[in-house]
C-alpha positions in Angstrom: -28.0 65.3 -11.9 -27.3 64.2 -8.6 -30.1 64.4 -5.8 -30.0 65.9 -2.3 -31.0 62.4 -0.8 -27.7 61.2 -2.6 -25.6 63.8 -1.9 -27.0 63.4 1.8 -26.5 60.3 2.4 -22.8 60.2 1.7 -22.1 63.1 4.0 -23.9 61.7 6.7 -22.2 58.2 5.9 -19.0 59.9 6.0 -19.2 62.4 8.9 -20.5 59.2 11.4 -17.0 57.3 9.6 -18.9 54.7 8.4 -18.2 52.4 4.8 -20.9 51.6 3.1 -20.4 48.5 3.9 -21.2 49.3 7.8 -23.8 51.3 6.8 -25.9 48.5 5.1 -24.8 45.7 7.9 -26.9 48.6 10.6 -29.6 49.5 8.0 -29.8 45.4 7.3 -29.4 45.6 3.7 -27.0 44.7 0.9 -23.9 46.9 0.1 -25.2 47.3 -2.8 -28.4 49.1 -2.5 -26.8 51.4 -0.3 -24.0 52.0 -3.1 -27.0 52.7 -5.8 -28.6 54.9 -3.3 -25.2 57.1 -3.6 -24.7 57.3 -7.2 -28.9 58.0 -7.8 -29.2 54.5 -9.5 -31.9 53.6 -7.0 -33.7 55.2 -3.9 -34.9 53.6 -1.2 -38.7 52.8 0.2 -40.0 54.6 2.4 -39.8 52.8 5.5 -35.9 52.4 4.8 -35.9 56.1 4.5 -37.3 56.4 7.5 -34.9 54.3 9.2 -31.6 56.4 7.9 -33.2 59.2 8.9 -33.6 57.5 12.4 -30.2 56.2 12.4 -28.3 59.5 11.5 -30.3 61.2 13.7 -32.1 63.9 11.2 -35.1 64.8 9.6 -36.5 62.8 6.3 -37.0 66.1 5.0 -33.2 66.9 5.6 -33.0 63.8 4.1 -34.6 64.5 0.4 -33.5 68.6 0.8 -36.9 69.4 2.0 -35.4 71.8 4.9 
C-alpha cells in the first residue's frame, strides 16, 4: 500500500511540471532517492522532508496526509 507522502509527492512534482530528475537537481539529491521516495521503497529524513515541503510550498503535514 502506497503512502500519502508518496502519492503527494508525485502530484506536487507533477502539478509544478517538474521530472524527477529536476526535482532531485533543486532538492540536491540523486534521481534515484527521489524515484524510491515515489514508489514507497524509501522515505526521506527529516530535514529533506522539510525542505520539499519548503520547496512546494505546503505543510509537512500535507506532506505525510497529516491535514
Amino acid at each position: 500500500m502506497k503512502s500519502k507522502f508518496t502519492e503527494r509527492l508525485k502530484e506536487l512534482r507533477a502539478e509544478s511540471g517538474l521530472t524527477q530528475k529536476q526535482l532531485a537537481e533543486n532538492l540536491n539529491v540523486c534521481k534515484s532517492a527521489v524515484s524510491a521516495w515515489e514508489i514507497g521503497r524509501n522515505q526521506p529524513d527529516y530535514d529533506l522532508l522539510i525542505d520539499i515541503a519548503d520547496f512546494f510550498k505546503v505543510s509537512v503535514d500535507f506532506l505525510v496526509g497529516k491535514d
